[in-house]
PyMOL Python script that loads the backbone (N, CA, C, O; Angstrom):
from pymol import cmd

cmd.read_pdbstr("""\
ATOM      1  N   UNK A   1     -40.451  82.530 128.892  1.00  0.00           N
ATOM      2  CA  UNK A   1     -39.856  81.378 129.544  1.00  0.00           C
ATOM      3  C   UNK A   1     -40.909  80.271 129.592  1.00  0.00           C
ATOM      4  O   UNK A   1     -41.606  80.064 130.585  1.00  0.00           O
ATOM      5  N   UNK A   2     -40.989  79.476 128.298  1.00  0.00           N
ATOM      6  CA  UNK A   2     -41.676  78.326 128.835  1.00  0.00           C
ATOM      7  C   UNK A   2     -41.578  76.974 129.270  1.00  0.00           C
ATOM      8  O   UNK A   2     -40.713  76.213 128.837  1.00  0.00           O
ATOM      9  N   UNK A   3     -42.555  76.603 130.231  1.00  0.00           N
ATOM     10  CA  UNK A   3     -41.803  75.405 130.588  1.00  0.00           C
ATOM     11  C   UNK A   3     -42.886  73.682 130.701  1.00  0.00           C
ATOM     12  O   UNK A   3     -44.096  73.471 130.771  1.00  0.00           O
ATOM     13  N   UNK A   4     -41.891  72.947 130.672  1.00  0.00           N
ATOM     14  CA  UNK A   4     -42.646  71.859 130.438  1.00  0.00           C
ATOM     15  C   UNK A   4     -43.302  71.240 131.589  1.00  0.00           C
ATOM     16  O   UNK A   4     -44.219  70.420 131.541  1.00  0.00           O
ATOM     17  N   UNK A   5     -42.651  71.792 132.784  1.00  0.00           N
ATOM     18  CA  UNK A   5     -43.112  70.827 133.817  1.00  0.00           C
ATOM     19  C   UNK A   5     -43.549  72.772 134.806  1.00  0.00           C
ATOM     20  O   UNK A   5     -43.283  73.964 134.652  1.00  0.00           O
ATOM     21  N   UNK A   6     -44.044  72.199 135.403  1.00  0.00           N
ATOM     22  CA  UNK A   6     -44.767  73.024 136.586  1.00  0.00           C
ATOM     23  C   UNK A   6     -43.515  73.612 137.543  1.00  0.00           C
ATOM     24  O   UNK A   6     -42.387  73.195 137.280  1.00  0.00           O
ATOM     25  N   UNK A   7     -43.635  74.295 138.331  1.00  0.00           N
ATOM     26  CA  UNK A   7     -42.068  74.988 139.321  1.00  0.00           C
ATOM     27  C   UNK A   7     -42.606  74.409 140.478  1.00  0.00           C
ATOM     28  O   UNK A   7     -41.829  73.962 141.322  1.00  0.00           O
ATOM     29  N   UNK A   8     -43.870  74.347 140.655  1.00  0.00           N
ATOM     30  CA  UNK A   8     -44.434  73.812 141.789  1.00  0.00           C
ATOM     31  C   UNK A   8     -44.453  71.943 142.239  1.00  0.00           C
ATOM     32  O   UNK A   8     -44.549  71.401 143.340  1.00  0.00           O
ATOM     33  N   UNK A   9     -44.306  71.318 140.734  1.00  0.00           N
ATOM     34  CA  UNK A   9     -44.296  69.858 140.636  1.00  0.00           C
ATOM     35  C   UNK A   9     -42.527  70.079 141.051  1.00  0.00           C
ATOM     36  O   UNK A   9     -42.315  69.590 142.161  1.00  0.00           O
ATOM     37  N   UNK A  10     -41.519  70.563 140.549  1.00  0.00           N
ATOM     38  CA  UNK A  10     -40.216  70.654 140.515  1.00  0.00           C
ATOM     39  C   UNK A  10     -39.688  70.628 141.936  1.00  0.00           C
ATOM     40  O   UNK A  10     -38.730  70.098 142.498  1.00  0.00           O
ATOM     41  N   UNK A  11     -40.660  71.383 142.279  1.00  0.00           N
ATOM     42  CA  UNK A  11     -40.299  71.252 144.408  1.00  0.00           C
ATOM     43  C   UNK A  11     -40.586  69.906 144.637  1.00  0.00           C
ATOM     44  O   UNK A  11     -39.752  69.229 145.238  1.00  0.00           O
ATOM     45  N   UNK A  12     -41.451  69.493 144.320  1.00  0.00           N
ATOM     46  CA  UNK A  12     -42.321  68.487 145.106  1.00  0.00           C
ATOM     47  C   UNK A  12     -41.227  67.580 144.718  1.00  0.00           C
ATOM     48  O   UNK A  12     -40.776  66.769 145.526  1.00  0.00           O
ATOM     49  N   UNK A  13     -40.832  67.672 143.648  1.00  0.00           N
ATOM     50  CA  UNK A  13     -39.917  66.286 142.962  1.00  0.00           C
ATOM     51  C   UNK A  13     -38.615  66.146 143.734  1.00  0.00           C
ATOM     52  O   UNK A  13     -38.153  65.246 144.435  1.00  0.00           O
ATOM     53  N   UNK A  14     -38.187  67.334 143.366  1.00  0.00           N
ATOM     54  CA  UNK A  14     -36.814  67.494 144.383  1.00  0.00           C
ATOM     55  C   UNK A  14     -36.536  67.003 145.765  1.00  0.00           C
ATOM     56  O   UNK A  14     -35.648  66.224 146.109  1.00  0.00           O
ATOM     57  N   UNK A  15     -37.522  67.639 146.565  1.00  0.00           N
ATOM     58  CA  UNK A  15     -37.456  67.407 148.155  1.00  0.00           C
ATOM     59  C   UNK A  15     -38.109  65.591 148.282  1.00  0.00           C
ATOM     60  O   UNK A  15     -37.661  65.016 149.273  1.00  0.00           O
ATOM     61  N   UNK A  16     -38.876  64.904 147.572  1.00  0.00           N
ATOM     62  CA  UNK A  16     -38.874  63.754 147.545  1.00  0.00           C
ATOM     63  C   UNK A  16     -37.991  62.966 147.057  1.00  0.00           C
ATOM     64  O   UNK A  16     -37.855  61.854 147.568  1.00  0.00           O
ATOM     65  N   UNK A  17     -37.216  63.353 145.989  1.00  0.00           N
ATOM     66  CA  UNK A  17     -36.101  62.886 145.658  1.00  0.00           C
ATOM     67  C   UNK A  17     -35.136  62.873 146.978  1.00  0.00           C
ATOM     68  O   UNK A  17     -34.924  61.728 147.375  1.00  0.00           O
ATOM     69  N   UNK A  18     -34.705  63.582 147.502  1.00  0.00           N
ATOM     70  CA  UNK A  18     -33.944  64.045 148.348  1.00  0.00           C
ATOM     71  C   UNK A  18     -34.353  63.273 149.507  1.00  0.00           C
ATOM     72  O   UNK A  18     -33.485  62.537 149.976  1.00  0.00           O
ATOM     73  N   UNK A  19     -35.447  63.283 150.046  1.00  0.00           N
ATOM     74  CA  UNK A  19     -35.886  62.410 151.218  1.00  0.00           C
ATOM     75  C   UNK A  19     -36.337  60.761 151.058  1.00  0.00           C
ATOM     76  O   UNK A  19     -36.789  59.900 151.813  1.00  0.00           O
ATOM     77  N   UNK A  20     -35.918  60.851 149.535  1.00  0.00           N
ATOM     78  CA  UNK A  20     -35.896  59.420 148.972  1.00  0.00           C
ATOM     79  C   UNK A  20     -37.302  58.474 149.298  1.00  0.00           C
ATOM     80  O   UNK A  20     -37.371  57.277 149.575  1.00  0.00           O
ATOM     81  N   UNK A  21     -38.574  59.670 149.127  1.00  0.00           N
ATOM     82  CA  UNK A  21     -40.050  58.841 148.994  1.00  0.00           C
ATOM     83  C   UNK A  21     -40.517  59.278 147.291  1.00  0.00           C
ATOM     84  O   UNK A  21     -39.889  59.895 146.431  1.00  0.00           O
ATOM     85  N   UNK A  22     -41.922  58.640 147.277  1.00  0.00           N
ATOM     86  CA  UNK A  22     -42.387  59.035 145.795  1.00  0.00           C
ATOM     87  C   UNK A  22     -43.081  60.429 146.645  1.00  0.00           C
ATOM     88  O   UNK A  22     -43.390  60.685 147.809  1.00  0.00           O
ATOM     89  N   UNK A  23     -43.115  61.119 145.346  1.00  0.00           N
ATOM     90  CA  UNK A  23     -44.001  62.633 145.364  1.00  0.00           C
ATOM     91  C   UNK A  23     -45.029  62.324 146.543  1.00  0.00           C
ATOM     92  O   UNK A  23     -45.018  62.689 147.718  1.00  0.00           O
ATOM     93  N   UNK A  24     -45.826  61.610 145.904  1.00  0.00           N
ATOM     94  CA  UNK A  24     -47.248  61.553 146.375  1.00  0.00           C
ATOM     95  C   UNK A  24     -47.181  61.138 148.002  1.00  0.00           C
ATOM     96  O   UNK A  24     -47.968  61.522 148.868  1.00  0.00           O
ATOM     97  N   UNK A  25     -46.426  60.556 148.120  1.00  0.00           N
ATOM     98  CA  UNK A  25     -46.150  60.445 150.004  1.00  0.00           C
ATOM     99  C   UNK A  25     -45.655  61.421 150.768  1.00  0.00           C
ATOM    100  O   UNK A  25     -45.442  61.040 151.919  1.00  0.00           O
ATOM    101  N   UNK A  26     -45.353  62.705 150.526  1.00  0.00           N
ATOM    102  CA  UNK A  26     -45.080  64.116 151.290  1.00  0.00           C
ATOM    103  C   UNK A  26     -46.461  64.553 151.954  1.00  0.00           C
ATOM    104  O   UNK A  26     -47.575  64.588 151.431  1.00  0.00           O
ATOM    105  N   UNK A  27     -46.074  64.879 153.267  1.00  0.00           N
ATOM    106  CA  UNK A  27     -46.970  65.417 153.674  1.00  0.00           C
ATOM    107  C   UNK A  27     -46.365  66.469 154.834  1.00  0.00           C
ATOM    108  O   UNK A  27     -45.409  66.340 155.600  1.00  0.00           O
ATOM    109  N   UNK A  28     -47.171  67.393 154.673  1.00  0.00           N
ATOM    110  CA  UNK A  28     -48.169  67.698 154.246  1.00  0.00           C
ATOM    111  C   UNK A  28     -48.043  67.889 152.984  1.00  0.00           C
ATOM    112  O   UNK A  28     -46.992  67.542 152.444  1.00  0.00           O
ATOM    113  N   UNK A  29     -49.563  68.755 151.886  1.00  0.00           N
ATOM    114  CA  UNK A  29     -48.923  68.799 150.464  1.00  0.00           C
ATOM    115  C   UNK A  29     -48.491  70.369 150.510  1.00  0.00           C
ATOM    116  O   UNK A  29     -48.624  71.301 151.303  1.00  0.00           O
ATOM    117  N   UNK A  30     -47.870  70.144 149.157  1.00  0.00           N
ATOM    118  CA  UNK A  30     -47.059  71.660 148.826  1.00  0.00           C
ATOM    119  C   UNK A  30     -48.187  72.836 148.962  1.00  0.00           C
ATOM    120  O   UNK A  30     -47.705  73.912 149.317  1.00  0.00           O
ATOM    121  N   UNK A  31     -49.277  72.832 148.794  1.00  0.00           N
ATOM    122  CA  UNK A  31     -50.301  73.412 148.268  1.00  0.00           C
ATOM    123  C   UNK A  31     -50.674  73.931 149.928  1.00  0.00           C
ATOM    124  O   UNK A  31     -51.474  74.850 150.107  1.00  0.00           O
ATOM    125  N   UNK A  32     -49.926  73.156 151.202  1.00  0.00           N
ATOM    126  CA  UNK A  32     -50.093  74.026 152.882  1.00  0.00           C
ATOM    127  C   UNK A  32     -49.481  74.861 153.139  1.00  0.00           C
ATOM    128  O   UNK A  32     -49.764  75.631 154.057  1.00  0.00           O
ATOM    129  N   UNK A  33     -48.107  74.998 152.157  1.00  0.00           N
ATOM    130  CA  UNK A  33     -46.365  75.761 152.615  1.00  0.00           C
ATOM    131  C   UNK A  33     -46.961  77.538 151.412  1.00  0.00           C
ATOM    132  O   UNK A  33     -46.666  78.696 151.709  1.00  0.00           O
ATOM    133  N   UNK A  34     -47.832  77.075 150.100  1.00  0.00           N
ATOM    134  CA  UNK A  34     -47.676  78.027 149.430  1.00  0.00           C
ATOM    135  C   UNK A  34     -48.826  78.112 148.162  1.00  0.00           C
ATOM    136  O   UNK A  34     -49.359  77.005 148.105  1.00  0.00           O
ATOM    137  N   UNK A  35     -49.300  78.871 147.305  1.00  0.00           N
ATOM    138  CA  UNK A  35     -50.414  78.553 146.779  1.00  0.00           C
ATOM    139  C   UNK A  35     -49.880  78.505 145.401  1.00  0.00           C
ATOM    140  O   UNK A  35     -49.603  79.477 144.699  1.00  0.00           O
ATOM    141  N   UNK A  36     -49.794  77.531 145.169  1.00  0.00           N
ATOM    142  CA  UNK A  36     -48.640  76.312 144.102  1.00  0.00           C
ATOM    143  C   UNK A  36     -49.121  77.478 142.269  1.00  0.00           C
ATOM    144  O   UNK A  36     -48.479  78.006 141.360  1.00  0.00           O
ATOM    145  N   UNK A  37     -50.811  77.294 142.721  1.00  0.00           N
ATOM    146  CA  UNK A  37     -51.077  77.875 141.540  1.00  0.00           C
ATOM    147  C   UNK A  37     -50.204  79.337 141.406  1.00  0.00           C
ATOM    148  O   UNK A  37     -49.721  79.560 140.296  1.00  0.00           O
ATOM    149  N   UNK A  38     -49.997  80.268 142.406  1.00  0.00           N
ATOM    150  CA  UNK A  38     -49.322  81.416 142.324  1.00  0.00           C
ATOM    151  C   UNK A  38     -48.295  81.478 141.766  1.00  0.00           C
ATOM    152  O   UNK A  38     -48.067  82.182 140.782  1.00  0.00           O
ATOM    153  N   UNK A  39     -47.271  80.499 142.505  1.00  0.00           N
ATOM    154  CA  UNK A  39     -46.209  80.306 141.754  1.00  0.00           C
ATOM    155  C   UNK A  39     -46.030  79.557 140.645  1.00  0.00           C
ATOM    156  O   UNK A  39     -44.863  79.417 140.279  1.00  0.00           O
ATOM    157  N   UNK A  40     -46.710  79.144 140.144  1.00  0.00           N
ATOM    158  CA  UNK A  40     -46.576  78.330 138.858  1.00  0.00           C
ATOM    159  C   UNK A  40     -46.804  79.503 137.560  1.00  0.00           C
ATOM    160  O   UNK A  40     -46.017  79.799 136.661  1.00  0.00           O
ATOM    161  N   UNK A  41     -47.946  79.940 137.793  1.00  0.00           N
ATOM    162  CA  UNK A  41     -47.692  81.286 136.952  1.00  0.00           C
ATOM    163  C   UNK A  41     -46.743  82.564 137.360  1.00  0.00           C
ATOM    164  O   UNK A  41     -46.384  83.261 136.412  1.00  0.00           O
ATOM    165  N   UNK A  42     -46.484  82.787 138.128  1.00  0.00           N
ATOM    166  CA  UNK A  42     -45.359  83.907 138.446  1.00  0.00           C
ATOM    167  C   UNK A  42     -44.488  83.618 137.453  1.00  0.00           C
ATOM    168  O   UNK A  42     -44.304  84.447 136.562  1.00  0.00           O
ATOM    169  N   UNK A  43     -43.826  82.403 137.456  1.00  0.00           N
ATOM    170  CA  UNK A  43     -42.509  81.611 136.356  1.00  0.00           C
ATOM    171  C   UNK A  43     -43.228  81.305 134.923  1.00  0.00           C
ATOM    172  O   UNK A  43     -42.546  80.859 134.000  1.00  0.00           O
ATOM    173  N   UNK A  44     -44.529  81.539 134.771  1.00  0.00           N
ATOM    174  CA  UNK A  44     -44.763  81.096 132.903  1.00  0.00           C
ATOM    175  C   UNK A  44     -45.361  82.253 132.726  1.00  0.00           C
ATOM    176  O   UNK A  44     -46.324  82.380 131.971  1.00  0.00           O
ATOM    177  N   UNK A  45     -44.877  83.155 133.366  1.00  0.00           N
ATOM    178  CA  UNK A  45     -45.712  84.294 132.538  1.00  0.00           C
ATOM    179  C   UNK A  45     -44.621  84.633 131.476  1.00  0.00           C
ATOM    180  O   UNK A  45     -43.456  84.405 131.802  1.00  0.00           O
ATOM    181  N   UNK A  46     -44.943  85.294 129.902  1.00  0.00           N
ATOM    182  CA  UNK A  46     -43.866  85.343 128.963  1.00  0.00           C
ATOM    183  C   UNK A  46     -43.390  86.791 129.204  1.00  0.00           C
ATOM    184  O   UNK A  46     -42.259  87.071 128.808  1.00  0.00           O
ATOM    185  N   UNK A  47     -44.129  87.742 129.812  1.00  0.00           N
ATOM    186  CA  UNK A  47     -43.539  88.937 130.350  1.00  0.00           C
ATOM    187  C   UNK A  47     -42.222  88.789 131.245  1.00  0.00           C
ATOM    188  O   UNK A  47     -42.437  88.845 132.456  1.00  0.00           O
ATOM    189  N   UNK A  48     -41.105  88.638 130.912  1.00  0.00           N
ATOM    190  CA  UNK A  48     -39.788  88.346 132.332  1.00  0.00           C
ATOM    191  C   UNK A  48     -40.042  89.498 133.119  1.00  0.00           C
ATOM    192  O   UNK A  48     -40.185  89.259 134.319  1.00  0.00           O
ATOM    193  N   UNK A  49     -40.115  90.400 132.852  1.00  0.00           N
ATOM    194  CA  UNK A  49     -40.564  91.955 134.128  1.00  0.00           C
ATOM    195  C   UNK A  49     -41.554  91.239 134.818  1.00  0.00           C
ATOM    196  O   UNK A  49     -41.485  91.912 135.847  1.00  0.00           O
ATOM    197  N   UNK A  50     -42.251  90.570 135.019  1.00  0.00           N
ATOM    198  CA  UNK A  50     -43.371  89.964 135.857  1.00  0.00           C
ATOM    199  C   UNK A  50     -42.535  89.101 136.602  1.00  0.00           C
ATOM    200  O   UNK A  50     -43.286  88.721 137.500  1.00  0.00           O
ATOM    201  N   UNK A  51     -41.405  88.543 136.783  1.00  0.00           N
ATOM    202  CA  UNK A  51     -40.656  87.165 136.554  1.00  0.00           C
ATOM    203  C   UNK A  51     -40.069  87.962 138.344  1.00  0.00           C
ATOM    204  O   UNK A  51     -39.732  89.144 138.288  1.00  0.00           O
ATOM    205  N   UNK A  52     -40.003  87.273 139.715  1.00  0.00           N
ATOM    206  CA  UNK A  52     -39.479  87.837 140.879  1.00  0.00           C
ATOM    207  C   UNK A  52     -37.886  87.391 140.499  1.00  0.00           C
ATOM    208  O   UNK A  52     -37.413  86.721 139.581  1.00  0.00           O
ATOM    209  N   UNK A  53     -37.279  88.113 141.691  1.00  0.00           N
ATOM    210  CA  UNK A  53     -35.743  87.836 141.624  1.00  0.00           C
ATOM    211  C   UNK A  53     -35.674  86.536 142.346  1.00  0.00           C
ATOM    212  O   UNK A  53     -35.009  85.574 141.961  1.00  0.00           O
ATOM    213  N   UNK A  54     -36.252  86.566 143.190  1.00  0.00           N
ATOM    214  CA  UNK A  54     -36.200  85.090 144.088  1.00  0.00           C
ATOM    215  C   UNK A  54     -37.791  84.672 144.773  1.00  0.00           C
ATOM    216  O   UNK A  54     -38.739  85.436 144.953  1.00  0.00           O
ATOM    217  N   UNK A  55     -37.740  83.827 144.944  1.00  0.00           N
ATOM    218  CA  UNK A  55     -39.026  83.596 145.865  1.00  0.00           C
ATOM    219  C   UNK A  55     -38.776  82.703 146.883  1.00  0.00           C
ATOM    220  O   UNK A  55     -38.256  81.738 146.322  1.00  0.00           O
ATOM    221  N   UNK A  56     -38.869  82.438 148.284  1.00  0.00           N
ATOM    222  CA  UNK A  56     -38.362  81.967 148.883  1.00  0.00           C
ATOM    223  C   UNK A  56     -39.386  81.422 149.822  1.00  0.00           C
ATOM    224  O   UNK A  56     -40.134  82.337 150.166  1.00  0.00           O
ATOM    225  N   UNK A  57     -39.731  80.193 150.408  1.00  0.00           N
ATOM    226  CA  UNK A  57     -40.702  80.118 151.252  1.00  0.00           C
ATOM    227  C   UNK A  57     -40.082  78.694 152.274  1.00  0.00           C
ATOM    228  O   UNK A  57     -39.049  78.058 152.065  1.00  0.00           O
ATOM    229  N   UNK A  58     -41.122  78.479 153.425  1.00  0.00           N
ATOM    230  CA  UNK A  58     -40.498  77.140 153.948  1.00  0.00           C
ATOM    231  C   UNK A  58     -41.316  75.824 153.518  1.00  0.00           C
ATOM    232  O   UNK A  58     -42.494  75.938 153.182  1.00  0.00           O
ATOM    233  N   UNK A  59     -40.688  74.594 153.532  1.00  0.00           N
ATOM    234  CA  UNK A  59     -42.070  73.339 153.180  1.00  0.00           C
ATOM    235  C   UNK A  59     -41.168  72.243 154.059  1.00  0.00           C
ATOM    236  O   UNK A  59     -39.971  72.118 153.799  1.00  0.00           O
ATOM    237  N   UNK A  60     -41.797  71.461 155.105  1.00  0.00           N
ATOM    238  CA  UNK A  60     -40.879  70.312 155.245  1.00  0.00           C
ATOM    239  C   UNK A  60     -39.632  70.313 156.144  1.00  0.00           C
ATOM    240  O   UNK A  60     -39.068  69.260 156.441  1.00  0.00           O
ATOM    241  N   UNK A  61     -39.267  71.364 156.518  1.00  0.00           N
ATOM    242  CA  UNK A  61     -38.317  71.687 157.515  1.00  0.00           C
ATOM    243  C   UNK A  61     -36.629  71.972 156.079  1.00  0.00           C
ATOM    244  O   UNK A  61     -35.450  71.649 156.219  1.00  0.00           O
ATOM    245  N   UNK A  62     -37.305  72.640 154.940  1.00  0.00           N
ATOM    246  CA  UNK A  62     -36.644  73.270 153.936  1.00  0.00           C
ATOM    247  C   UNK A  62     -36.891  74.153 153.590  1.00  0.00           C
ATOM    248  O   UNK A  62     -38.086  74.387 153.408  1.00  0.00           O
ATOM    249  N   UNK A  63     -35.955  75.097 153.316  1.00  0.00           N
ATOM    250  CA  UNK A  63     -36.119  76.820 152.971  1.00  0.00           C
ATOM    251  C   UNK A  63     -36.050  76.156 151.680  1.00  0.00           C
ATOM    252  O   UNK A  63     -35.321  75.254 151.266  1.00  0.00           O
ATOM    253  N   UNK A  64     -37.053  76.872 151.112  1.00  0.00           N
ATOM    254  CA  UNK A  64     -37.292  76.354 149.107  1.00  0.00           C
ATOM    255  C   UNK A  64     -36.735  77.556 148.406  1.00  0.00           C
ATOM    256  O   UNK A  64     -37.538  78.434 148.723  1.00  0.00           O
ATOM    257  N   UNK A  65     -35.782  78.135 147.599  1.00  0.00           N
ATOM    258  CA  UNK A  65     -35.511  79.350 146.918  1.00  0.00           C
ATOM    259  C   UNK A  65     -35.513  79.185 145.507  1.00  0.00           C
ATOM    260  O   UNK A  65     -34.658  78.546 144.894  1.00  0.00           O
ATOM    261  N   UNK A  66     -36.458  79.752 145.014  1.00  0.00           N
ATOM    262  CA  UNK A  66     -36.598  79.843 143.328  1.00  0.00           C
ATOM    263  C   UNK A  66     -36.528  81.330 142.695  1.00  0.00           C
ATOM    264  O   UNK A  66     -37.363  82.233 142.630  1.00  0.00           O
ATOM    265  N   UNK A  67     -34.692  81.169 142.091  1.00  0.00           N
ATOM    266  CA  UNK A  67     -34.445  82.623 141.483  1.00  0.00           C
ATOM    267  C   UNK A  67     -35.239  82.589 140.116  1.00  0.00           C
ATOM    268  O   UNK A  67     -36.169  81.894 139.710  1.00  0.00           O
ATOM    269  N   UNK A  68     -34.644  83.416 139.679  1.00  0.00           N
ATOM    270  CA  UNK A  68     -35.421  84.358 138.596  1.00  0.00           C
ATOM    271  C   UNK A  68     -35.571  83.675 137.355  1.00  0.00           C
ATOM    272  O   UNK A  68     -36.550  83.910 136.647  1.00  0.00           O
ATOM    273  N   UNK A  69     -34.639  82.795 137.000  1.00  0.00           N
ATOM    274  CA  UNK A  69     -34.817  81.663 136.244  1.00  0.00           C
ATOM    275  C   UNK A  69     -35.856  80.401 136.206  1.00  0.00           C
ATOM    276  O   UNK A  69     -36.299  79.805 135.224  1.00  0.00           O
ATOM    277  N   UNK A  70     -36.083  80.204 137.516  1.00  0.00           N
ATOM    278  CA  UNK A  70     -36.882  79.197 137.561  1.00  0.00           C
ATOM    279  C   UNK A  70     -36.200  77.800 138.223  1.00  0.00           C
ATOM    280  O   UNK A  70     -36.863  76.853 138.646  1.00  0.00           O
ATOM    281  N   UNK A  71     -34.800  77.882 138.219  1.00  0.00           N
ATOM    282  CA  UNK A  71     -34.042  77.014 139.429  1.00  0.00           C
ATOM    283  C   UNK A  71     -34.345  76.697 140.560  1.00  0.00           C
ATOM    284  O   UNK A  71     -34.516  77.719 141.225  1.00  0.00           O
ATOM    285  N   UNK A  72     -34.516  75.733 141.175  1.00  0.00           N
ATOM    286  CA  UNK A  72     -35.166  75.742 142.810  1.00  0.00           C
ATOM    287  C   UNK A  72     -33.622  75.023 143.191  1.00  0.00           C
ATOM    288  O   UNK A  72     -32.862  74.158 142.754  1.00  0.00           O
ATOM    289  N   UNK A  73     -33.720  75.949 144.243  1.00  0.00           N
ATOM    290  CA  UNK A  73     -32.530  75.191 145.997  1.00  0.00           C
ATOM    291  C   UNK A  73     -33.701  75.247 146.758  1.00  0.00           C
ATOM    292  O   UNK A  73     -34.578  76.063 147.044  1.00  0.00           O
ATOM    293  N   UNK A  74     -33.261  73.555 147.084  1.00  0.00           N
ATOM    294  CA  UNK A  74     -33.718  73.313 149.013  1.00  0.00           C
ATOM    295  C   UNK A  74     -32.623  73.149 149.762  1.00  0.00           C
ATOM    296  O   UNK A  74     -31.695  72.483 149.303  1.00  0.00           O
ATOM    297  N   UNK A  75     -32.530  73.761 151.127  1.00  0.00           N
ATOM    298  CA  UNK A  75     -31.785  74.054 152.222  1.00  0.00           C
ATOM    299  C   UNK A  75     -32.243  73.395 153.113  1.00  0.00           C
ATOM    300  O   UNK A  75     -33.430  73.718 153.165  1.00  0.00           O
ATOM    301  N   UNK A  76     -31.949  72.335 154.190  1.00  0.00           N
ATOM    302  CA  UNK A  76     -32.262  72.189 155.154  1.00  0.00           C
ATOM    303  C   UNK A  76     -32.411  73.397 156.229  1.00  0.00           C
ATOM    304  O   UNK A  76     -31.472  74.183 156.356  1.00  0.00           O
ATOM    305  N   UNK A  77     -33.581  73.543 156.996  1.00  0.00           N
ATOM    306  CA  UNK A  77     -33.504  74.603 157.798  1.00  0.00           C
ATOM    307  C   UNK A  77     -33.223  74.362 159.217  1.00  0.00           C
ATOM    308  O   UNK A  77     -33.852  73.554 159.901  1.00  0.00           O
ATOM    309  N   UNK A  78     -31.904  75.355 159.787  1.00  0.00           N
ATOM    310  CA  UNK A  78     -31.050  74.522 160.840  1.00  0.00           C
ATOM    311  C   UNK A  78     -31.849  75.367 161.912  1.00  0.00           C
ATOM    312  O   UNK A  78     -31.921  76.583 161.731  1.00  0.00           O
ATOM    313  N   UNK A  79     -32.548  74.712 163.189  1.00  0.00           N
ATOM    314  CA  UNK A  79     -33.639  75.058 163.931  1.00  0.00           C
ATOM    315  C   UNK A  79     -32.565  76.237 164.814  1.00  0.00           C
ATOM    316  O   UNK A  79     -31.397  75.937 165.057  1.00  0.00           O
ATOM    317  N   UNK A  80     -33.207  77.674 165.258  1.00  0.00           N
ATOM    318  CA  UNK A  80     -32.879  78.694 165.745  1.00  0.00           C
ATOM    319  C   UNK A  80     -32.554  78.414 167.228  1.00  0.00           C
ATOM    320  O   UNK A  80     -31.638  79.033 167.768  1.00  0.00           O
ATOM    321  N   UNK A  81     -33.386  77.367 167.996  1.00  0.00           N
ATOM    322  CA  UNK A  81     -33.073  76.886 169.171  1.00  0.00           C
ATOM    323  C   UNK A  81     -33.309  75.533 169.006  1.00  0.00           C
ATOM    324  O   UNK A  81     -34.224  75.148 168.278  1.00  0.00           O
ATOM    325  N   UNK A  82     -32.345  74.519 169.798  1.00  0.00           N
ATOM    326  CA  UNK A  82     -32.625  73.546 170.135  1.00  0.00           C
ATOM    327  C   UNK A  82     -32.730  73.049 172.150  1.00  0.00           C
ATOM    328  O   UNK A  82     -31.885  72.917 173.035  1.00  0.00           O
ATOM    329  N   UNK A  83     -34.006  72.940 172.091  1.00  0.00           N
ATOM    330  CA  UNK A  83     -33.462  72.334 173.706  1.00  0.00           C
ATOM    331  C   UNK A  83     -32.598  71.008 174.358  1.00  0.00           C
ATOM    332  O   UNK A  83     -32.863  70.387 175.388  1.00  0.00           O
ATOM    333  N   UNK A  84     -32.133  70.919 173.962  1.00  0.00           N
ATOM    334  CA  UNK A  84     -31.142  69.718 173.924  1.00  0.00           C
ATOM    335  C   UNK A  84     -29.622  69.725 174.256  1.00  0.00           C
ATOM    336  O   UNK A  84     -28.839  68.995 174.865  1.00  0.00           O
ATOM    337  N   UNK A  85     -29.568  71.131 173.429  1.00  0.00           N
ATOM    338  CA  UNK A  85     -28.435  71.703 173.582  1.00  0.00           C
ATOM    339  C   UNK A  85     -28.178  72.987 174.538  1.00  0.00           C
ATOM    340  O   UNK A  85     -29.036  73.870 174.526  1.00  0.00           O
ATOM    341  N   UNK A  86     -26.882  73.151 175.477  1.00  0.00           N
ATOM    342  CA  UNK A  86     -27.200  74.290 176.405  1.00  0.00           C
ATOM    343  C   UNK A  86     -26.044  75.103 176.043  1.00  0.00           C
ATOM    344  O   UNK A  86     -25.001  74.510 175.769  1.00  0.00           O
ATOM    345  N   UNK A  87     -26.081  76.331 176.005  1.00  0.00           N
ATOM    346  CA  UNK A  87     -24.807  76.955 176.148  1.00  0.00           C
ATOM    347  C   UNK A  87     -23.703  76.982 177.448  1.00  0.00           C
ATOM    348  O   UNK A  87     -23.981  76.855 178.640  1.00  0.00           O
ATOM    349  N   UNK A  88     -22.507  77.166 176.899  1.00  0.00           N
ATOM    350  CA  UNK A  88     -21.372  76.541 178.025  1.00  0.00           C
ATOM    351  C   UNK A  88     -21.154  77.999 178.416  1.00  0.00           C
ATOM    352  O   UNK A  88     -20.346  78.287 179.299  1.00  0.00           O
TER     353      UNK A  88
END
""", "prot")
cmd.dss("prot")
cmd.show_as("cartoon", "prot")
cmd.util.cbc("prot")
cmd.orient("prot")
């Protein structure tokens, strides 16, 4: 599976796309949520048996999921409690 662009640049692109800044204005960088180099080779290795089923981590207040292909989904992650809100 080779690829032209990085899996790790592909996040970065996405979730800035999405939050509608350039790359380079995210902060923190990707490289705090996950160790970019790891995953960048996990996905170019030409062995696919090396290749995970998913990888999943958080960046940004987004669950990042990259299946086995090399596809990334970002999810907004919907907070477990809010204090704001009370139960009736």
């Amino acid at each position: 599976m080779q690829r032209t662009q990085s899996l790790s640049l592909k996040v970065v692109e996405k979730i800035s796309e999405r939050e509608g800044i350039e790359p380079e204005e995210l902060h923190p960088p990707i490289h705090d949520a996950i160790n970019t180099d790891a995953l960048d080779s996990l996905y170019q290795a030409s062995d696919s048996g090396r290749t995970p089923s998913t990888v999943e981590f958080v960046y940004r207040g987004y669950t990042v999921t990259v299946d086995s292909t090399g596809d990334v989904d970002i999810e907004e992650r919907i907070a477990a409690f809010d204090p704001d809100k009370t139960a009736v």
